[in-house]
C-alpha positions as CSV (number, residue, x, y, z in Angstrom):
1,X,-34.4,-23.2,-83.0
2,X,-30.7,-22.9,-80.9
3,X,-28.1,-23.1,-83.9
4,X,-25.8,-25.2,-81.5
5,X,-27.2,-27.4,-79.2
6,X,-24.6,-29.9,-79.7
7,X,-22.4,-27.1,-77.5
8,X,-24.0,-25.7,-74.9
9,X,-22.6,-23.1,-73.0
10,X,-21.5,-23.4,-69.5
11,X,-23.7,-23.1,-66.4
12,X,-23.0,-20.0,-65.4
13,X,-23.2,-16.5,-67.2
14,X,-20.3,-13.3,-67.5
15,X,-20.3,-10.8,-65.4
16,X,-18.2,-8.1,-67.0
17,X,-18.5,-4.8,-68.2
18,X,-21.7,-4.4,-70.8
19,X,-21.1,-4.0,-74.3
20,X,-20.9,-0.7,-76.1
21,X,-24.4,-0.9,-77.4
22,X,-24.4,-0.8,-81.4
23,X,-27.1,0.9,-83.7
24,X,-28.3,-1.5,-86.6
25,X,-30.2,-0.1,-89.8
26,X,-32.6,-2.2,-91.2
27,X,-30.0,-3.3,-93.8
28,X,-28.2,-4.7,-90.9
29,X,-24.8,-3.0,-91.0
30,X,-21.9,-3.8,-88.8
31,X,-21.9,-3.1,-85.0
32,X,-19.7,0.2,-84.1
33,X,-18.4,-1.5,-80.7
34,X,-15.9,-4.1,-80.9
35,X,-16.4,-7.7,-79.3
36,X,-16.1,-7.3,-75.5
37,X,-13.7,-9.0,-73.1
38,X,-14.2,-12.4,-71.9
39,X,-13.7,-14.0,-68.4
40,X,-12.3,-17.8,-68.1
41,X,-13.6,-17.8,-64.7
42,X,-17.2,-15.8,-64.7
43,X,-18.7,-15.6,-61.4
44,X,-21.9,-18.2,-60.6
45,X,-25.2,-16.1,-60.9
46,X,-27.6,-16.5,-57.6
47,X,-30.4,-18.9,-57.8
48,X,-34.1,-18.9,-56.8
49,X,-36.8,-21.1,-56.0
50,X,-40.2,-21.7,-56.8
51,X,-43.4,-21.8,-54.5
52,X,-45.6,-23.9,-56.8
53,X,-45.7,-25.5,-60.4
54,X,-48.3,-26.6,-62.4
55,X,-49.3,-30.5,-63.8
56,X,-46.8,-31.5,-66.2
57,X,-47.8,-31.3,-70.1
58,X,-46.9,-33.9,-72.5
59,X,-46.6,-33.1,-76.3
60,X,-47.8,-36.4,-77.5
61,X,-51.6,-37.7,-78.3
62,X,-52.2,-39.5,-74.9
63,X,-51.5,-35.4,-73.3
64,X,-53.4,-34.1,-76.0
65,X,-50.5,-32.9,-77.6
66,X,-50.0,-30.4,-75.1
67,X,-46.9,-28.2,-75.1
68,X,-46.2,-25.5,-72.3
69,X,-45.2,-22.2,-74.2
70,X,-46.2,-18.5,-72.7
71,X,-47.7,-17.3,-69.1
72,X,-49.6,-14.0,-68.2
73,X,-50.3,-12.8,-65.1
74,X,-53.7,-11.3,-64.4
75,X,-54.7,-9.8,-60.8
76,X,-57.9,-9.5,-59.9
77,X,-58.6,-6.1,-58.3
78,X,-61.1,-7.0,-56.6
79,X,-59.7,-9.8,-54.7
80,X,-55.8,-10.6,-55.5
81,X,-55.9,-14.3,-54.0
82,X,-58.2,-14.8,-57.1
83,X,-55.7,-13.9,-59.5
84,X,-54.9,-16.2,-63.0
85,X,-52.2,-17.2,-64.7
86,X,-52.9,-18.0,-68.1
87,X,-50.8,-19.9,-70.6
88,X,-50.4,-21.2,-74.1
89,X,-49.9,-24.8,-74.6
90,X,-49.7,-24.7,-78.2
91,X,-52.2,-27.6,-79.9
92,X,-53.2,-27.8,-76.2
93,X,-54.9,-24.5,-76.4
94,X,-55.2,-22.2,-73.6
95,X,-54.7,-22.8,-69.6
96,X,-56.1,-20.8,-66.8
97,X,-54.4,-21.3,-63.5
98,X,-54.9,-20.3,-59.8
99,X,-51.7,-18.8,-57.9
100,X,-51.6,-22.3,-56.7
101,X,-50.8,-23.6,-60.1
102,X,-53.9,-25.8,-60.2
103,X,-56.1,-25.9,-63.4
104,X,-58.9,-23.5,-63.4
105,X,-59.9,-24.2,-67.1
106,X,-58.8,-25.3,-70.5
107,X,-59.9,-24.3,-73.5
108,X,-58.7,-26.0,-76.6
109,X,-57.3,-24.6,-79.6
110,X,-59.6,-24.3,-83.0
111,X,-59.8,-27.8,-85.1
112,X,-58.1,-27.5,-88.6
113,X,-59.9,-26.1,-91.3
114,X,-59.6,-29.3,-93.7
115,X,-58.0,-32.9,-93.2
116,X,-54.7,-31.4,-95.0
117,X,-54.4,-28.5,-93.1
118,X,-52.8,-27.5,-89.3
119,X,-55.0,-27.2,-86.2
120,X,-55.0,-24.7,-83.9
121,X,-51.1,-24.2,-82.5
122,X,-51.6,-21.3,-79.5
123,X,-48.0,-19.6,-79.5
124,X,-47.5,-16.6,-77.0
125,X,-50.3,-14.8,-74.6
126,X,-50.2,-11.1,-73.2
127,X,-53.2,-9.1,-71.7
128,X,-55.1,-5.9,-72.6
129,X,-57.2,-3.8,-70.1
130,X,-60.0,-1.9,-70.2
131,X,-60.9,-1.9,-73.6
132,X,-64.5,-1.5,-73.9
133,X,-66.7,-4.3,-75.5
134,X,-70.0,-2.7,-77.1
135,X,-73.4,-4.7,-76.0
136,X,-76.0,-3.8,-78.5
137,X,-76.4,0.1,-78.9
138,X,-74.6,0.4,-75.6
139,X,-71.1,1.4,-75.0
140,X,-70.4,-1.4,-72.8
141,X,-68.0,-1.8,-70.1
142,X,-64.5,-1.6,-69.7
143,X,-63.0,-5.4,-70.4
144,X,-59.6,-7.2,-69.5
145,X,-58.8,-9.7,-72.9
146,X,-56.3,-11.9,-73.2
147,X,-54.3,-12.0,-77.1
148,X,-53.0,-15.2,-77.9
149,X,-51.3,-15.8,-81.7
150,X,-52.6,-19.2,-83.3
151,X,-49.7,-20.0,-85.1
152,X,-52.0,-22.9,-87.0
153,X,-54.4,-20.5,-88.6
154,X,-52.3,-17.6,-88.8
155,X,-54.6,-15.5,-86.3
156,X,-54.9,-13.6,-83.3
157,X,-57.5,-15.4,-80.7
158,X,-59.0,-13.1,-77.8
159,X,-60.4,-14.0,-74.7
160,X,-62.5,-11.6,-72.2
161,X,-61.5,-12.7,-68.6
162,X,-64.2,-12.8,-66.1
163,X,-63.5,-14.5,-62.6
164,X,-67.6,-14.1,-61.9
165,X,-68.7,-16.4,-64.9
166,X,-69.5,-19.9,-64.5
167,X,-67.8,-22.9,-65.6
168,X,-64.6,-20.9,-66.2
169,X,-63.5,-17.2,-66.5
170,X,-62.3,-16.8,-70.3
171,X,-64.8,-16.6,-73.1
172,X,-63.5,-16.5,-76.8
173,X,-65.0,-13.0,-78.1
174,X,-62.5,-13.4,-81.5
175,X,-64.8,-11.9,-84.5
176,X,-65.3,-14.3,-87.0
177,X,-64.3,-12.0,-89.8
178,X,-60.7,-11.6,-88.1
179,X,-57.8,-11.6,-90.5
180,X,-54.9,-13.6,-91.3
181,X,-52.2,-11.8,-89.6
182,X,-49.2,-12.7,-92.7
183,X,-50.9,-15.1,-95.0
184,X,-53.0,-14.2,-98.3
185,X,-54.6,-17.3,-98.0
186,X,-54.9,-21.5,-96.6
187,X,-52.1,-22.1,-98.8
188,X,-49.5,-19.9,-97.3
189,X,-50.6,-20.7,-94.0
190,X,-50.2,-24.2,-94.5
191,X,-46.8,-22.9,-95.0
192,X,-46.8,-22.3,-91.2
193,X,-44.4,-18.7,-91.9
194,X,-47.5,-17.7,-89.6
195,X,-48.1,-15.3,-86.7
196,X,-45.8,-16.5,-83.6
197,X,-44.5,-14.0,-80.7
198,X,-46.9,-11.8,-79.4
199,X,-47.5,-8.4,-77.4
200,X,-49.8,-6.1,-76.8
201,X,-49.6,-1.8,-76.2
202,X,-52.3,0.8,-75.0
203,X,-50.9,3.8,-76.4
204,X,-51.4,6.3,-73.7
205,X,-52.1,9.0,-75.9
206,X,-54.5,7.5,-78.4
207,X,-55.8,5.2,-76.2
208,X,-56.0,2.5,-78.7
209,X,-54.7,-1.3,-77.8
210,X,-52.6,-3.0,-80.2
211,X,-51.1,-6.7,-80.6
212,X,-47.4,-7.3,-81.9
213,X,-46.8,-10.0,-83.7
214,X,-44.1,-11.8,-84.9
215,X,-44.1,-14.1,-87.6
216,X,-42.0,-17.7,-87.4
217,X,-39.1,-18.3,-89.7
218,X,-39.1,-14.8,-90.8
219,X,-37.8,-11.8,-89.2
220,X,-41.4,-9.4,-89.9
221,X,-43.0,-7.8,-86.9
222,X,-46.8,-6.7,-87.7
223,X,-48.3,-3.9,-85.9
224,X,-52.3,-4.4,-85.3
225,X,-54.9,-2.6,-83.9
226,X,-57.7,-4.4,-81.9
227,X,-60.9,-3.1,-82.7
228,X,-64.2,-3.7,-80.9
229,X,-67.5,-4.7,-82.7
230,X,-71.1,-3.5,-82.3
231,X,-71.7,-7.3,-81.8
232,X,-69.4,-7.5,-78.5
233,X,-66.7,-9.0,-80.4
234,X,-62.9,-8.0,-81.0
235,X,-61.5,-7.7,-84.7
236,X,-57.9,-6.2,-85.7
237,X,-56.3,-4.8,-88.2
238,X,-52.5,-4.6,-89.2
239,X,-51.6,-0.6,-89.6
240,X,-47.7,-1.7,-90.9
241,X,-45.0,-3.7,-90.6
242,X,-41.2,-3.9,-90.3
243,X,-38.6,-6.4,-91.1
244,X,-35.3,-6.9,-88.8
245,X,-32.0,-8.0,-90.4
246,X,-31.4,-11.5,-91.0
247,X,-27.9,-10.8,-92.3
248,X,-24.7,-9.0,-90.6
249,X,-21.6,-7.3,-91.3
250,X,-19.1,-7.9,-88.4
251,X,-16.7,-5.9,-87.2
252,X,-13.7,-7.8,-89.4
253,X,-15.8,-6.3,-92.1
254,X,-17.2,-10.3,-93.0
255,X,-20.7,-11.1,-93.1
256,X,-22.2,-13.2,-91.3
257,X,-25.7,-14.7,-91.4
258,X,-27.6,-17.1,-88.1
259,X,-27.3,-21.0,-89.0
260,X,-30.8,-22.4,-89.5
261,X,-32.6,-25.1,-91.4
262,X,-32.7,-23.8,-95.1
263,X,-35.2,-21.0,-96.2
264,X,-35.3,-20.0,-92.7
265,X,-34.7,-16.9,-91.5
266,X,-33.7,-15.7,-87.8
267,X,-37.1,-15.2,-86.5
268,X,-38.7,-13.0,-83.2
269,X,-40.3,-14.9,-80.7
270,X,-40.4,-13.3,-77.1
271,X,-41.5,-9.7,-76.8
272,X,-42.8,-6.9,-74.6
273,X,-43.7,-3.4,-74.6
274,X,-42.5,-0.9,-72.1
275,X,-45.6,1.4,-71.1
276,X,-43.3,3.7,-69.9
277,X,-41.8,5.1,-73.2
278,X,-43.6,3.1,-76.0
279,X,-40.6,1.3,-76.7
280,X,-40.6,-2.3,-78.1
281,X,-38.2,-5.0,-76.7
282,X,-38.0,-8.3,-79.1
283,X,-35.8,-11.4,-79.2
284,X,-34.0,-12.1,-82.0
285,X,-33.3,-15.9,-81.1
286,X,-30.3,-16.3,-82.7
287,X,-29.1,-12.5,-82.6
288,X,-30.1,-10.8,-79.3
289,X,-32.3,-7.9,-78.2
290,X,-33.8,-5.4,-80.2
291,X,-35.3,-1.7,-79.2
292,X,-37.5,0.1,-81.7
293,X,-40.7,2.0,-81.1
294,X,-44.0,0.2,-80.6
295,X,-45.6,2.3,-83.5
296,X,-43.1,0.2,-85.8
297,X,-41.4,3.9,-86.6
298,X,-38.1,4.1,-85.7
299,X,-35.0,2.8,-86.4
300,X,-34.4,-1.0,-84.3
301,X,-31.6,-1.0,-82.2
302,X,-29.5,-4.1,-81.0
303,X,-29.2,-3.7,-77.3
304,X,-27.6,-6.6,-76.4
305,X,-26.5,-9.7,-78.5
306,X,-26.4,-13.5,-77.9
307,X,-22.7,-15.3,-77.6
308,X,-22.9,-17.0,-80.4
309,X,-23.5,-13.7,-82.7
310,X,-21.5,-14.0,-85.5
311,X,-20.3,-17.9,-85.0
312,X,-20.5,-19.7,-88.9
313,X,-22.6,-22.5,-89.0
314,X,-23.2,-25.6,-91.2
315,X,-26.5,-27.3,-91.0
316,X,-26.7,-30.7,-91.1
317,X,-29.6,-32.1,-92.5
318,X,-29.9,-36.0,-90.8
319,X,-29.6,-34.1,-87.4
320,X,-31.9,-31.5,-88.3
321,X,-28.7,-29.3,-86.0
322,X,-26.0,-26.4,-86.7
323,X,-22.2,-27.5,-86.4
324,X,-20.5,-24.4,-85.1
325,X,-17.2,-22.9,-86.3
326,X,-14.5,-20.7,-84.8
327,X,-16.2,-18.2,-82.8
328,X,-14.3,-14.6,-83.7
329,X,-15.4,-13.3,-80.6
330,X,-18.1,-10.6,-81.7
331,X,-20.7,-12.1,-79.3
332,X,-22.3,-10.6,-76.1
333,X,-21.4,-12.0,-72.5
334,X,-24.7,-12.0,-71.0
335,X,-27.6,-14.5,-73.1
336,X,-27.0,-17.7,-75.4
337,X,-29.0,-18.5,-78.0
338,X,-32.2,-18.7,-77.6
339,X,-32.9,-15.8,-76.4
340,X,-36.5,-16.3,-75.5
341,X,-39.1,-14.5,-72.9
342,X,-38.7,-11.6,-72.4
343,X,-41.3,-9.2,-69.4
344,X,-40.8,-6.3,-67.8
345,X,-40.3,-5.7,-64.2
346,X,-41.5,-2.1,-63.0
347,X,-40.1,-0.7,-59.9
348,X,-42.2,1.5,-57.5
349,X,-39.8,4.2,-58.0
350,X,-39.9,4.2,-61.5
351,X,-37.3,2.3,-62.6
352,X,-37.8,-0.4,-65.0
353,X,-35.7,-3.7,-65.8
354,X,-36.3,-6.2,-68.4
355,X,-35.8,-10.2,-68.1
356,X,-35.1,-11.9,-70.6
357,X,-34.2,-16.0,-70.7
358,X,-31.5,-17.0,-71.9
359,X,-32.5,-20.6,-72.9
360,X,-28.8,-21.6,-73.7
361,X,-27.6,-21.5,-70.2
362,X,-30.8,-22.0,-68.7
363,X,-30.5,-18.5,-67.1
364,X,-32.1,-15.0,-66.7
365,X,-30.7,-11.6,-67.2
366,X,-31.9,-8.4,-66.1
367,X,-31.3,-4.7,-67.9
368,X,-31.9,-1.6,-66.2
369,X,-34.2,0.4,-68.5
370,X,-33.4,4.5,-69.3
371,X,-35.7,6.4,-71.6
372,X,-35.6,9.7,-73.8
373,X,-32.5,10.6,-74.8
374,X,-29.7,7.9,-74.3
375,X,-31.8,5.7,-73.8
376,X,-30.4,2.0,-72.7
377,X,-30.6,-1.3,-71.4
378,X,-27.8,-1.7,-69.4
379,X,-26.8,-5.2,-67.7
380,X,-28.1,-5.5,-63.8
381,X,-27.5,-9.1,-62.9
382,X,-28.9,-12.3,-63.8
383,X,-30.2,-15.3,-61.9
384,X,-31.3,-18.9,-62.4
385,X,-34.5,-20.6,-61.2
386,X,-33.3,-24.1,-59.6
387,X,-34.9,-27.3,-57.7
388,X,-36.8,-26.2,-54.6
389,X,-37.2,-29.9,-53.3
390,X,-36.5,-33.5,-55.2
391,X,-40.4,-33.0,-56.6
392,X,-40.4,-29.3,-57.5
393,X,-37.7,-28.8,-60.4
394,X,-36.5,-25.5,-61.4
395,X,-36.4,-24.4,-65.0
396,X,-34.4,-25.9,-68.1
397,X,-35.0,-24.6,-71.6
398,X,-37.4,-21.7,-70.6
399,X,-39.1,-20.5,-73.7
400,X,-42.1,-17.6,-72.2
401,X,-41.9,-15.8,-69.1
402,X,-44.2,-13.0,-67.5
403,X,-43.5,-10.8,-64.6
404,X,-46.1,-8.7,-61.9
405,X,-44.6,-6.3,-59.4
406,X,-47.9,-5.9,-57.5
407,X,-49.7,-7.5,-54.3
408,X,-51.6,-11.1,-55.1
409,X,-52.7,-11.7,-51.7
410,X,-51.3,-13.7,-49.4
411,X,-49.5,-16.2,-51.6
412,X,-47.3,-13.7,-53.4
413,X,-47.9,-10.1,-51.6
414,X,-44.3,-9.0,-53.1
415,X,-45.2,-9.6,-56.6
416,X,-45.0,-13.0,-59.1
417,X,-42.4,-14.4,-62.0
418,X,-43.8,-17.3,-63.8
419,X,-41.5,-19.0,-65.8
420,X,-42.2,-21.8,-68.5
421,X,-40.3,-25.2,-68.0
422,X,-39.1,-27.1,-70.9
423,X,-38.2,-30.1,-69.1
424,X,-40.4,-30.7,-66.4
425,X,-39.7,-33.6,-63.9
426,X,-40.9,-36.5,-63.3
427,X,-39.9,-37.2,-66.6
428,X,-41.3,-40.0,-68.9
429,X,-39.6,-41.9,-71.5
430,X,-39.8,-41.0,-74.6
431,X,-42.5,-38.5,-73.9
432,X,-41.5,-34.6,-74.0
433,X,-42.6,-32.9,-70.7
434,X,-43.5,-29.1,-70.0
435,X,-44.8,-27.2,-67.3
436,X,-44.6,-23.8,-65.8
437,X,-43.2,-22.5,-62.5
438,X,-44.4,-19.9,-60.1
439,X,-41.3,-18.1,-58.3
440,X,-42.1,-15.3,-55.8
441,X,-40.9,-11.9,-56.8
442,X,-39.1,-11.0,-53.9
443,X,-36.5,-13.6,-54.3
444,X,-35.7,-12.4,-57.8
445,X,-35.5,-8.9,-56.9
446,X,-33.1,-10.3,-53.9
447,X,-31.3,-11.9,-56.2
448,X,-30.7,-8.7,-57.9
449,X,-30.1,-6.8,-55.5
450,X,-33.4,-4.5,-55.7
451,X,-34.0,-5.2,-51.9
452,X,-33.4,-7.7,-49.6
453,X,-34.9,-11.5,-49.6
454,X,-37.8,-11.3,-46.9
């Protein structure tokens, strides 16, 4: 939830000098770096446009109560034209699109265990390859899965993609047996404090896959290992957890704790994993963006923070919304709350940036990516993703994103950003609309200046 959407921020983003960046303990002391300068006139961010979108979503009964959430971006080796996007769309289930944006399948979302309990509510997606899938005695072959948290049942779903199969290429291989991911039983799921943001990690020395999951209204991250079965299916099992701060101490030496609906706490939703290094990015929606190992080991980091870090709120109960105070000025220049998807963007060279959207401002910010010692995320640039034409909106209120710096054939040789819409046009009254957008990559990395718009 944004704290203060009464007060959005203006259309454009900073673009001054990064933030000293501020080590955090898990008992959430103070940030060492002061709040940094702010511009009255910041300088418009460059905009890009998309190539394609998909059907519009409706969360309401007559659209199946459909609600666009989180892309991945899958390429098929053997033939990169045949490439998928797949994408949560909550009590919609799953969607599998063609790099046209038009529906390949749908699958839905499990029913609810009982009459008084949640359905299926598919939250965020990310992909696994190679992990190998037993078939009877034999080893089996290497397989390409995609995670999805269920946020209704408080479970991981997984999917083995396979362009070759008939009548659709994913088909659920979840083990029966699979866990609850927070919840000791239907009660505390019915709770919904359930599994939310998701992302997955091979660790390259190991080997082993893992999922990363959040869980909503809280500020836990669970660590879990996917494990094969001799029966072809995919089990898990959480090795530990960690909890981020959900209080502060700012640099006037007050405290300071997010605004949200009572008994909530400042949860994660958009994450990623950078291969590179093994080092965990999460949104704090309400905070900013963390760093911490993937292994759940270390010590989180706040990289960068939102603008409205450290502004008191009151919540108001009949508007379900936070009234801001005075803003003391300890907020970051670059994201307003939410901050939301976030995906990495590898170079060929070996550098890597991470996007993340900033749902406040309906913008995008990049952070060049160091590892090993001094490791950062330092601020490269940021971007929007606006109307191509009077039918093919840009993006307002982008919750997931996903990002693939490699050749899909001739509709995106330079690479893909798909981006989720939260208010898709045409809009209908009264109904809320959803959607994603395809954007080609070499227009982003343009508008960063990584190389030049072809």
């Amino acid at each position: 939830m944004t704290p203060f959407r009464t007060a959005r921020p203006a259309a454009a983003t900073a673009v001054a000098v990064c933030a000293a960046l501020a080590t955090l303990t898990a008992a959430a002391p103070a940030p060492a770096s002061v709040a940094p300068a702010r511009q009255d006139a910041p300088r418009p961010l460059p905009a890009v446009t998309p190539r394609a979108e998909t059907a519009t979503l409706y969360d309401d009964e007559q659209g199946g109560n459909a609600n666009a959430d989180d892309p991945a971006i899958w390429r098929n080796p053997a033939d990169p034209d045949r490439s998928l996007v797949i994408a949560t769309a909550k009590e919609g289930g799953l969607r599998v699109y063609d790099l046209d944006a038009r529906l390949v399948q749908s699958l839905p979302a499990p029913a609810a265990p009982g009459p008084d309990h949640a359905p299926g509510r598919f939250n965020n997606v990310d992909l696994v390859h190679g992990l190998r899938l037993p078939s009877g005695r034999a080893p089996g072959r290497a397989t390409d899965l995609a995670v999805t948290s269920d946020r209704g049942h408080d479970r991981l779903r997984i999917h083995r993609i396979d362009p070759s199969r008939p009548g659709g290429p994913l088909t659920d291989v979840t083990d029966p047996a699979a866990p609850r991911v927070f919840s000791a039983g239907q009660d505390e799921v019915d709770e919904q404090a359930t599994a939310y943001g998701l992302a997955t990690w091979t660790d390259r020395r190991s080997g082993r896959s893992y999922a990363l999951a959040s869980r909503r209204d809280r500020t836990s991250i669970a660590l879990l290992e996917l494990l094969p079965t001799r029966s072809g299916t995919v089990t898990y099992r959480k090795v530990r957890s960690l909890d981020l701060p959900s209080a502060f101490r700012l640099p006037d030496g007050t405290a300071w704790t997010p605004c949200g609906e009572p008994g909530e706490l400042p949860q994660v939703e958009g994450m990623v994993v950078d291969p590179a290094d093994g080092a965990l990015y999460a949104g704090q929606e309400d905070v900013g963006i963390w760093r911490m190992p993937a292994d759940l080991r270390g010590k989180p980091v706040l990289v960068d923070k939102v603008r409205e870090y450290g502004v008191p709120g009151t919540y108001d109960e009949e508007s379900e919304e936070c009234a801001p105070g005075t803003d003391p000025g300890f907020g970051g220049t670059r994201i307003s709350a939410d901050v939301e998807g976030l995906t990495l963007l590898p170079e060929r060279n070996g550098g890597r940036y991470l996007l993340a959207s900033s749902q406040g401002d309906d913008t995008f910010a990049a952070y060049a990516l160091r590892s090993g010692r001094g490791a950062r995320a330092g601020y490269a640039g940021g971007f929007r993703v606006t109307a191509a034409s009077a039918t093919l909106d840009g993006s307002e209120f982008c919750d997931g994103a996903a990002v693939l710096n490699e050749p899909l054939g001739s509709r995106y040789p330079g690479g893909l950003l798909v981006v989720q819409d939260g208010n898709a046009t045409p809009a209908q009254e009264g109904r809320e609309a959803t959607g994603f957008k395809f954007v080609d990559l070499r227009k982003v990395r343009g508008a960063l200046g990584l190389t030049r718009t072809e």
